[in-house]
C-alpha positions as CSV (number, residue, x, y, z in Angstrom):
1,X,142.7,31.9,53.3
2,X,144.4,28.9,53.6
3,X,143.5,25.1,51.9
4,X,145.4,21.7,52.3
5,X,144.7,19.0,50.3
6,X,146.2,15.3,49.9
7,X,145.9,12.9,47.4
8,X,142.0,11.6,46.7
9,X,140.9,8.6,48.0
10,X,137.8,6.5,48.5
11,X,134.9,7.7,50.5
12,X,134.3,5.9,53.4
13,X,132.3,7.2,56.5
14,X,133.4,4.7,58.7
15,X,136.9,6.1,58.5
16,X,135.8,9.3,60.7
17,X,137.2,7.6,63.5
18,X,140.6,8.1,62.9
19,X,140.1,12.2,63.2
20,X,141.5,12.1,66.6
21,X,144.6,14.7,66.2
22,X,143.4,18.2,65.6
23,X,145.5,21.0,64.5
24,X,146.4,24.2,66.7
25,X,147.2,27.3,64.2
26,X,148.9,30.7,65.1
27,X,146.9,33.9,65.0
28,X,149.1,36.4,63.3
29,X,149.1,40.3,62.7
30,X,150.2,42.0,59.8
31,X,151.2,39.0,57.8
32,X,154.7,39.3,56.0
33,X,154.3,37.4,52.6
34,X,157.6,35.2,51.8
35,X,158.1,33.9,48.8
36,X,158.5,29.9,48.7
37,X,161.7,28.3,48.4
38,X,162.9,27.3,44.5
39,X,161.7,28.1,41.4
40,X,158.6,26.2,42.0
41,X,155.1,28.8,42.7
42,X,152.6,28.7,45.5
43,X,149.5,26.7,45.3
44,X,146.3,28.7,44.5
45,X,144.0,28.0,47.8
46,X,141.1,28.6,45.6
47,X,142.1,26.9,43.2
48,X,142.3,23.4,45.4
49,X,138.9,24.0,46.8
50,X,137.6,24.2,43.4
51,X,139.5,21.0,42.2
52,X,137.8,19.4,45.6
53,X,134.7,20.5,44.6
54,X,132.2,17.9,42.5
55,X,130.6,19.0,39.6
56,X,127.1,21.0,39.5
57,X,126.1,18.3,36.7
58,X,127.8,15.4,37.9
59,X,124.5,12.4,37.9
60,X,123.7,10.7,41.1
61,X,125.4,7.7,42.0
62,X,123.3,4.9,43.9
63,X,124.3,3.7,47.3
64,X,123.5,1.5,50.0
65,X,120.4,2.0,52.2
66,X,119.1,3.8,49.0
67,X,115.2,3.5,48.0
68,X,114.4,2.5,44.4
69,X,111.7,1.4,42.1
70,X,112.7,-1.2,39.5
71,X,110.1,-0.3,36.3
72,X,110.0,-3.2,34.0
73,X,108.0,-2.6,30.9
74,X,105.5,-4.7,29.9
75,X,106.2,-7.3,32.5
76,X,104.7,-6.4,35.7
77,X,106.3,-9.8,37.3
78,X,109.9,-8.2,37.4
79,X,108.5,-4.3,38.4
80,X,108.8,-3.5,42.2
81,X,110.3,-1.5,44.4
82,X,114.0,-2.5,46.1
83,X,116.5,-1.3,49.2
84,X,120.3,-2.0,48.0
85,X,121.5,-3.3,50.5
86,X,125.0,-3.2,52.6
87,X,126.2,-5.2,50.2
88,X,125.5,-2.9,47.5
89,X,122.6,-5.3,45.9
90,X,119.5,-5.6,45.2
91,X,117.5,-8.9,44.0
92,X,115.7,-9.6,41.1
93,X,113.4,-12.9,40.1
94,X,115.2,-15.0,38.3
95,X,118.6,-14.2,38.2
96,X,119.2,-13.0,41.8
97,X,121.5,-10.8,43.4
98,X,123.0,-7.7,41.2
99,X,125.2,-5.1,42.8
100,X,124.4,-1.4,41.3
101,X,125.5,0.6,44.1
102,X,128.2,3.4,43.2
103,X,126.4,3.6,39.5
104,X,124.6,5.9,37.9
105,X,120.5,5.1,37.5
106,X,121.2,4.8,33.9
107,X,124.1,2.3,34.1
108,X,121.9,0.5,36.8
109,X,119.2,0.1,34.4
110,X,122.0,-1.3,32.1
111,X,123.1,-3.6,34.6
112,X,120.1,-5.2,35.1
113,X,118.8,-5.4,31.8
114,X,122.1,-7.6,30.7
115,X,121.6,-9.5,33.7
116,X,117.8,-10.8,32.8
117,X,118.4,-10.6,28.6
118,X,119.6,-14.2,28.9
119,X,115.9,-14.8,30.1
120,X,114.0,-12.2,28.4
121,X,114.4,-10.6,24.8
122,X,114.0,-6.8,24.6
123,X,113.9,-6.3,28.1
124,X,113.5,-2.3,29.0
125,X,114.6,-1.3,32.2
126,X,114.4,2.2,34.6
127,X,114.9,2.8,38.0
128,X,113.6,5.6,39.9
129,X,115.0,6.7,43.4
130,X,112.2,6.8,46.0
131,X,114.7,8.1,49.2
132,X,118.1,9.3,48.8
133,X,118.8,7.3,52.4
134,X,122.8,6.9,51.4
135,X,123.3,10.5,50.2
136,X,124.7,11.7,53.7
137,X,127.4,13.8,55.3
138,X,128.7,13.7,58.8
139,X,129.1,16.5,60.9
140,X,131.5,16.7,63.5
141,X,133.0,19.4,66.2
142,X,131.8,22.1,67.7
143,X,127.9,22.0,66.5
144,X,124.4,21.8,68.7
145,X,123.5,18.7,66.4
146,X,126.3,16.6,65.4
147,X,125.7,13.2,63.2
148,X,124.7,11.9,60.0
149,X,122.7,13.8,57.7
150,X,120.7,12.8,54.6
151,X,120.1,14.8,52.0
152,X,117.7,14.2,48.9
153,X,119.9,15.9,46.9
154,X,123.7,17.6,46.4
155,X,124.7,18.7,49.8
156,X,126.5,21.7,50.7
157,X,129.0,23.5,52.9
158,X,126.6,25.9,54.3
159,X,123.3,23.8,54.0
160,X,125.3,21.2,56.2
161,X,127.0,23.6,58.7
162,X,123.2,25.4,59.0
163,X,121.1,22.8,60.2
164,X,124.5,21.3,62.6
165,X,123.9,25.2,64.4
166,X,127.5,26.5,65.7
167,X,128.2,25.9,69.0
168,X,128.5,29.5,71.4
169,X,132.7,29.8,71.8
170,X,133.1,28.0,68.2
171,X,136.2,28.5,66.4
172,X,136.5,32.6,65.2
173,X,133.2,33.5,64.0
174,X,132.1,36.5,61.5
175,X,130.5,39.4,63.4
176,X,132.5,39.4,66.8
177,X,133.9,42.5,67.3
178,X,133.1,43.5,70.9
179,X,134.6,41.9,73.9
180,X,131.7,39.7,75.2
181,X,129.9,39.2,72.5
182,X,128.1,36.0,71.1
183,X,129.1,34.4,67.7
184,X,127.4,34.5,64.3
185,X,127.1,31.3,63.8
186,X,129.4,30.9,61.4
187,X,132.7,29.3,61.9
188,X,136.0,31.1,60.7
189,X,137.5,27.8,60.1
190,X,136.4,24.1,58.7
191,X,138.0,20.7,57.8
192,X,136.4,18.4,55.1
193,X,137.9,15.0,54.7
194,X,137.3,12.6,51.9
195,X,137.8,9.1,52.5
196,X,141.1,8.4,54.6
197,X,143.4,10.1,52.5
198,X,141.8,13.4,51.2
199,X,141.2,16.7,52.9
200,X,141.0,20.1,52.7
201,X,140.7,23.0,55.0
202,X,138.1,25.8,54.4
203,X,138.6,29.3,55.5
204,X,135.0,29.9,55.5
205,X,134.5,33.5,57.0
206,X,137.3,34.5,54.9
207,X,135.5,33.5,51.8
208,X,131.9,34.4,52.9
209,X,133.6,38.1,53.4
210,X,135.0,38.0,50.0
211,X,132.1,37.0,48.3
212,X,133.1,33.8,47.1
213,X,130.9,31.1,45.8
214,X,133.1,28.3,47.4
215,X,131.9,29.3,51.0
216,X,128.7,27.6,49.9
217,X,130.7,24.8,47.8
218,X,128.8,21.3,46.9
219,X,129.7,18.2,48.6
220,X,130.2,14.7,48.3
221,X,128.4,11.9,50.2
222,X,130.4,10.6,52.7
223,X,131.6,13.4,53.2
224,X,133.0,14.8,56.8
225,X,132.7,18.1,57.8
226,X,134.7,19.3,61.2
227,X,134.1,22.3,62.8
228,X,136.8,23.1,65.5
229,X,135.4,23.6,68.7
230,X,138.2,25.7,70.4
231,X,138.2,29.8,71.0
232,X,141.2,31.7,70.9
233,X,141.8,34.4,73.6
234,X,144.3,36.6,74.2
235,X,144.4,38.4,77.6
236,X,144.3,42.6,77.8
237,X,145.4,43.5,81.3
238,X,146.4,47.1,83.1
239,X,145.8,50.3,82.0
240,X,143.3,49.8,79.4
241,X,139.2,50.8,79.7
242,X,138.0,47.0,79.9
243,X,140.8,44.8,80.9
244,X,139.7,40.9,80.0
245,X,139.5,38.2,77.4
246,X,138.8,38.9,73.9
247,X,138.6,36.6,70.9
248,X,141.8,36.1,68.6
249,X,141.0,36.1,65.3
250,X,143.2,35.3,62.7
251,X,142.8,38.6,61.2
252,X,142.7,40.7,64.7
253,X,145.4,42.9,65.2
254,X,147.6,44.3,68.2
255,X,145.3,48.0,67.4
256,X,142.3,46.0,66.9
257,X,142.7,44.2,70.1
258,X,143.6,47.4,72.0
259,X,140.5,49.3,70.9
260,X,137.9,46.8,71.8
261,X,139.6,47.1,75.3
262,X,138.5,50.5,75.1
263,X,142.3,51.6,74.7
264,X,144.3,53.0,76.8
265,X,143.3,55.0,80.2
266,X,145.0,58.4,80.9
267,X,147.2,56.9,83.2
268,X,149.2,54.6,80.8
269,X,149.8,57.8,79.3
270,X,150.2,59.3,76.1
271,X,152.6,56.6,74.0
272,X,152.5,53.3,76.6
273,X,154.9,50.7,75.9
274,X,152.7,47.8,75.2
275,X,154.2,44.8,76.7
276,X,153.4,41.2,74.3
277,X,153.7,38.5,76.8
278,X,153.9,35.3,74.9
279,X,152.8,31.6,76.4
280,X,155.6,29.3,77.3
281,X,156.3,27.1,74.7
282,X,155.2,30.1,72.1
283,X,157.6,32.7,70.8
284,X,160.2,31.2,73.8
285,X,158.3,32.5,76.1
286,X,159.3,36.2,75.0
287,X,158.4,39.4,76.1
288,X,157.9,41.8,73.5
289,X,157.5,45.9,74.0
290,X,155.9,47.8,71.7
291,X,155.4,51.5,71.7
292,X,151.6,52.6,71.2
293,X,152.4,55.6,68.7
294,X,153.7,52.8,66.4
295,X,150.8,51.0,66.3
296,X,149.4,54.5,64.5
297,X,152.2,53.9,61.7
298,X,151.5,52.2,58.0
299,X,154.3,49.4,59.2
300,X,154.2,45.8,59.5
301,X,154.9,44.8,63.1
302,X,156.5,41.4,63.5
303,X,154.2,40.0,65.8
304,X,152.4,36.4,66.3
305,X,149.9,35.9,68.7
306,X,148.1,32.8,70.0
307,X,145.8,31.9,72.5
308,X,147.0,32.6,76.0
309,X,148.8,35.6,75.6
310,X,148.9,38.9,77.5
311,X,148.9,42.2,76.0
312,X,149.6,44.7,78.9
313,X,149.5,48.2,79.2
314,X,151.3,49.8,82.2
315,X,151.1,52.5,84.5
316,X,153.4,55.8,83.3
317,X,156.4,55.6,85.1
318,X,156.6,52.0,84.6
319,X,157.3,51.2,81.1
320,X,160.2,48.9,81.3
321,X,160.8,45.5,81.0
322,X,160.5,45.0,84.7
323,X,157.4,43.8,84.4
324,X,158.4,40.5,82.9
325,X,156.2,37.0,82.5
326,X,157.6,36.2,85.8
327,X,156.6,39.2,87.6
328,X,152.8,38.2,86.0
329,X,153.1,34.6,86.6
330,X,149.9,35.2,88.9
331,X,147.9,36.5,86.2
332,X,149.4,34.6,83.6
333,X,148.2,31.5,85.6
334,X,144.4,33.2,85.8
335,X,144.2,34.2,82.3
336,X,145.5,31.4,80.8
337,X,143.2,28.8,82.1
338,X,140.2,30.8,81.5
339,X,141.3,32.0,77.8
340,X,142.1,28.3,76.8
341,X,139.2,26.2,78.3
342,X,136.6,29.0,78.1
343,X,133.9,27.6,75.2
């Protein structure tokens, strides 16, 4: 599970424009844990989601577009209902324009009754909310129903991510394990932003598989919620039961990866040298050989994978390094194109 987060800003949803760069993270099996540089420790990933997360009891701030009912007791003349406006605002007899957006129904009511005492002794104030049109969240990515959406009270991750619907060919999804199959529904990966300087990335199959209550954590309005709309693929090619594309994951494995290929056929042998071809531009374009009896050993295998790569088993007789990325460049070339634009 992994979690970034910058320095809190102001919410803005406006600002969503500017999420025009997104980032491309490498799969990896059998992480090797390294301990950060200095004396200083490593940031607690839940801990930053929790800090990012609003409280259960925080009260409902007003906001723009919102629909309210101003009571006024015992003087009917000042009692009706209200729209703030764009301008945060709403208007009153009398003394005009007052701005309560961004505060609290209470403080509203506080607002407004300082504004009128200067006409009216013992004024009593309360304000009701008839539609909660400014408490929304945008959703963004890879989802059937992308937009705005309103909610009448506190939004959250997996209420938001439910009624967007996950796109077939999302980002790693819970459930895939066959080659083939259809996703879940439920992205491995999402990206809330804040404002224009806060964000934080949730790992949220890795916390729905854990159990944790942050999969499902509370929002804030204006929120943005990005779902990444890119599969990862990695190629499994020769002597294997069903050669194709299967879904990386970023907890797959080379054994994993192997056996939903239906492992290998008798003719690769009884301990094939798998053969890692790496993208250019990943790894330097390396070659890697790994021995299949290995992969049956409790030993971490330094290995990285990303999308585009080709796992191939060989023929017996034909276990060396022969078969390099150039003598594949043809189906390097095929693979490729349909493990990095297939959605």
């Amino acid at each position: 599970m992994v979690s970034r987060a910058m320095n809190s800003g102001k919410s803005n949803v406006r600002g969503w424009r500017w999420l025009l760069t997104i980032p491309v993270f490498a799969f990896t099996c059998h992480a090797q844990v390294t301990p950060p540089a200095g004396d200083g420790l490593k940031p607690n990933p839940a801990a930053a989601l929790r800090a990012f997360e609003p409280p259960a009891n925080a009260p409902y701030e007003l906001g723009r577009g919102d629909e309210i009912t101003v009571n006024a007791i015992g003087r009917p003349e000042l009692t009706g209902k209200h729209v703030i406006g764009p301008d945060g605002q709403i208007t009153m007899p009398i003394v005009g324009a007052i701005e309560i957006a961004g505060m609290t129904r209470e403080d509203a009511s506080l607002a407004i009754e300082k504004a009128l005492s200067t006409y009216y002794s013992a004024i009593s104030i309360s304000i009701s909310v008839d539609q909660y049109t400014s408490n929304q969240i945008v959703l963004l990515g890879a989802v059937e129903h992308p937009g705005i959406m309103t909610f009448d009270k506190t939004p959250t991750l997996l209420e938001v991510i439910s009624r967007g619907g996950v796109q077939a060919g999302g980002t790693g999804v819970v459930g895939q394990s066959e080659a083939g199959s259809k996703p879940s529904g439920i992205p491995e990966e999402c990206v809330i932003y804040r404002g224009n300087d806060t964000m934080v990335t949730v790992q949220l199959a890795a916390l729905l598989n854990e159990g944790s209550s942050l999969a499902n954590m509370r929002l804030k309005r204006d929120d943005i919620v990005f779902v990444s709309g890119r599969t990862s693929y990695v190629s499994v090619l020769g002597q294997v039961t069903h050669p194709g594309n299967l879904q990386l994951q970023k907890t797959s494995t080379l054994a994993d990866l192997l056996a939903q290929a239906g492992g290998p056929t008798e003719k690769a042998g009884r301990n094939p040298t798998i053969e890692i071809i790496h993208q250019p531009g990943t790894q330097g374009s390396r070659t890697q050989l790994i021995s299949f009896k290995s992969l049956l050993q409790k030993k971490s295998i330094d290995l990285t994978l990303q999308s585009g790569d080709i796992l191939y088993v060989p023929e017996s007789g034909f276990n060396s390094a022969a078969y390099t990325f150039q003598q594949l460049a043809p189906l390097v070339n095929l693979f490729t194109v349909s493990a990095l634009f297939t959605q």
